[in-house]
C-alpha positions as CSV (number, residue, x, y, z in Angstrom):
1,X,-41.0,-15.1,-30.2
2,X,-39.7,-12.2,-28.2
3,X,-35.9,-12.5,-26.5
4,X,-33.0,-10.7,-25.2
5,X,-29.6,-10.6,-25.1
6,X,-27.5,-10.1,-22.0
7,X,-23.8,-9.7,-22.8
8,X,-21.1,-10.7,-20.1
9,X,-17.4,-12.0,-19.3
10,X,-15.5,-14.3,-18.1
11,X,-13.2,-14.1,-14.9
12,X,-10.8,-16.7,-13.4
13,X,-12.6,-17.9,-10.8
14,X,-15.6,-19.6,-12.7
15,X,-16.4,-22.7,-11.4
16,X,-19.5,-23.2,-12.1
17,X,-20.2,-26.2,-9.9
18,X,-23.6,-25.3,-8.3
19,X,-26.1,-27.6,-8.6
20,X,-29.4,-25.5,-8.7
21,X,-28.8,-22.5,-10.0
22,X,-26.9,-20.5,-12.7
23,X,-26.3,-16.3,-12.3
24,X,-25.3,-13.5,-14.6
25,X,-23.7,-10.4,-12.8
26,X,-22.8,-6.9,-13.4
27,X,-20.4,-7.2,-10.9
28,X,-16.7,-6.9,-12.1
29,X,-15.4,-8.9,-9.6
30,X,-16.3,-12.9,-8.5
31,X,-15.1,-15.1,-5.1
32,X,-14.7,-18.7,-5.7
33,X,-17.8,-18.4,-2.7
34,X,-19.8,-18.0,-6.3
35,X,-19.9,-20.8,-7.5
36,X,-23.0,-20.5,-9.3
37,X,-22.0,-17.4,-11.7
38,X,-20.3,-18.0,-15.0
39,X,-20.0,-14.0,-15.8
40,X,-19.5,-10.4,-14.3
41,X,-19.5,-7.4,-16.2
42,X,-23.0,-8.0,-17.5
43,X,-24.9,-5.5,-19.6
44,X,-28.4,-6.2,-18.2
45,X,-29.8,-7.6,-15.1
46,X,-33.5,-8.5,-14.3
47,X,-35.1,-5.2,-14.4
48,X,-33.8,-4.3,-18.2
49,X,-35.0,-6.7,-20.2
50,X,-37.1,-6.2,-22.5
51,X,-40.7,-5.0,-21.8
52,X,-42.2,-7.9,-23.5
53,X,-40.0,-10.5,-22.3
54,X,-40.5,-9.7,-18.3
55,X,-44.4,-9.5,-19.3
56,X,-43.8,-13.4,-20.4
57,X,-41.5,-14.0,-17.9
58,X,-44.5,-13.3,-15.0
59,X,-46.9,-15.3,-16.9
60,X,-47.1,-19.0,-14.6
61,X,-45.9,-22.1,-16.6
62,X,-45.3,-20.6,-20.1
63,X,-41.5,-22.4,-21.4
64,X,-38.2,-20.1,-21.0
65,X,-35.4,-20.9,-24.0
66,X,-32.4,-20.0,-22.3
67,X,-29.0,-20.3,-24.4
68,X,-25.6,-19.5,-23.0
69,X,-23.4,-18.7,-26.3
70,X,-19.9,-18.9,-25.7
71,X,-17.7,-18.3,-29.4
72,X,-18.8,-21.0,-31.3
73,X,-20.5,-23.0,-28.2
74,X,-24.1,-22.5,-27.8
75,X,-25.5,-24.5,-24.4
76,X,-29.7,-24.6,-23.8
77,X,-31.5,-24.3,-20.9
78,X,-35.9,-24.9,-20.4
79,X,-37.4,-23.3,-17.7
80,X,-40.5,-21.5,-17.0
81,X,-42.2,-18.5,-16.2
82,X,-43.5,-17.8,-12.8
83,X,-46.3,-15.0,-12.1
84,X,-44.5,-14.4,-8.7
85,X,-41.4,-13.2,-10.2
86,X,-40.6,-9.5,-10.0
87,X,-37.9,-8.8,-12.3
88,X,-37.2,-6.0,-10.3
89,X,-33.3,-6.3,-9.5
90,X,-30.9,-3.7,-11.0
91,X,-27.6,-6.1,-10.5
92,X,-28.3,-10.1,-11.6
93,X,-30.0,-12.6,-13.2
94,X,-30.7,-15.8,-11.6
95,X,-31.9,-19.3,-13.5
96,X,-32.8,-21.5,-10.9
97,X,-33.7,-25.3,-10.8
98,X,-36.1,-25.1,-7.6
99,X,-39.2,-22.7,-7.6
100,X,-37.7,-20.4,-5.3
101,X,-38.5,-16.7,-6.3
102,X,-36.5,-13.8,-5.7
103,X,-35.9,-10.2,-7.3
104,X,-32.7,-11.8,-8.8
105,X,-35.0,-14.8,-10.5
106,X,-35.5,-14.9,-13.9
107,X,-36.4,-18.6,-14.7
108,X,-38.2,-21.2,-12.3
109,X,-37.9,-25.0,-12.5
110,X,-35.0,-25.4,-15.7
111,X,-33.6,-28.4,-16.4
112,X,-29.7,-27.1,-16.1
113,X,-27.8,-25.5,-13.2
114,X,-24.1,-24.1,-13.3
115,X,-22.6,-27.9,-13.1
116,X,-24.2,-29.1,-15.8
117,X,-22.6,-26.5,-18.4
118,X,-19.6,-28.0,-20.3
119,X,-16.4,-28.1,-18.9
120,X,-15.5,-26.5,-22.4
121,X,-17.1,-23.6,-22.2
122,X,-16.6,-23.1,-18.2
123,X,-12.8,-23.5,-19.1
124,X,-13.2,-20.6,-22.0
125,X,-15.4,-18.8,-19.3
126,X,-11.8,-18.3,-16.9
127,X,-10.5,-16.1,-19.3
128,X,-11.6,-12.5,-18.5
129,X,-11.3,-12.0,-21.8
130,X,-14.2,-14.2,-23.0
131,X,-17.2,-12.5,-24.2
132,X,-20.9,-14.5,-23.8
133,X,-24.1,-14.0,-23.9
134,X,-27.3,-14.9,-22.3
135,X,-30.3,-15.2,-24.6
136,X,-33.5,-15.7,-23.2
137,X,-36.5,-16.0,-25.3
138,X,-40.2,-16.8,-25.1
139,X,-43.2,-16.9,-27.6
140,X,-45.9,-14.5,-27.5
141,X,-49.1,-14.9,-27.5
């Protein structure tokens, strides 16, 4: 099993009421426009995971564990690899429901988007002073 960690915050305009996608920024600011991010201030985008983890990533089909850990509240995510993924953004990662690739794209066809996270941990997510992290984790070969 090889995974990362991205760390981010909270901010008081999470809403996270999308229905296909879920994003991680490094911005320090949010709109209520994005209504598919549940952090800013992230640690990591798509071009600094781990070596091994991006090599997964681009492999077609192979299962994505994604966990959004919030305190005590841990919330999983399945998606999938994609060979046409790029990994190649410096700013954000992007789980996404469809198969629609991008630089920003870091999981293909998951079973969650933004609305579906509990209303618990969105609600702990408005405080800027919420820490959470973004695991995201494959098994080698």
């Amino acid at each position: 099993m090889v995974s990362d960690e991205i760390e981010f915050y909270g901010h008081p305009s999470v809403l996270a009421t999308h229905p296909r996608t879920i994003e991680i920024t490094k911005d320090d600011y949010l709109t209520e426009d994005g209504n598919c991010i549940i952090g800013i201030k992230a640690n990591k985008a798509c071009d600094s995971l781990h070596p091994k983890l991006q090599k997964l990533i681009m492999t077609d089909n192979i299962p994505i564990k994604l966990e959004i850990i919030v305190g005590d509240d841990v919330f999983q995510i399945n998606g999938f690899g994609n060979r046409n993924l790029t990994l190649i953004n410096q700013h954000d990662i992007v789980i996404r429901t469809s198969n629609f690739v991008c630089s920003r794209t870091a999981s293909v066809k998951c079973d969650k988007a933004s609305i579906h996270i509990p209303r618990e941990i969105i609600t702990k997510l408005q405080n800027p002073n919420t820490r959470g992290i973004l695991r995201i984790s494959a098994n080698d070969f």
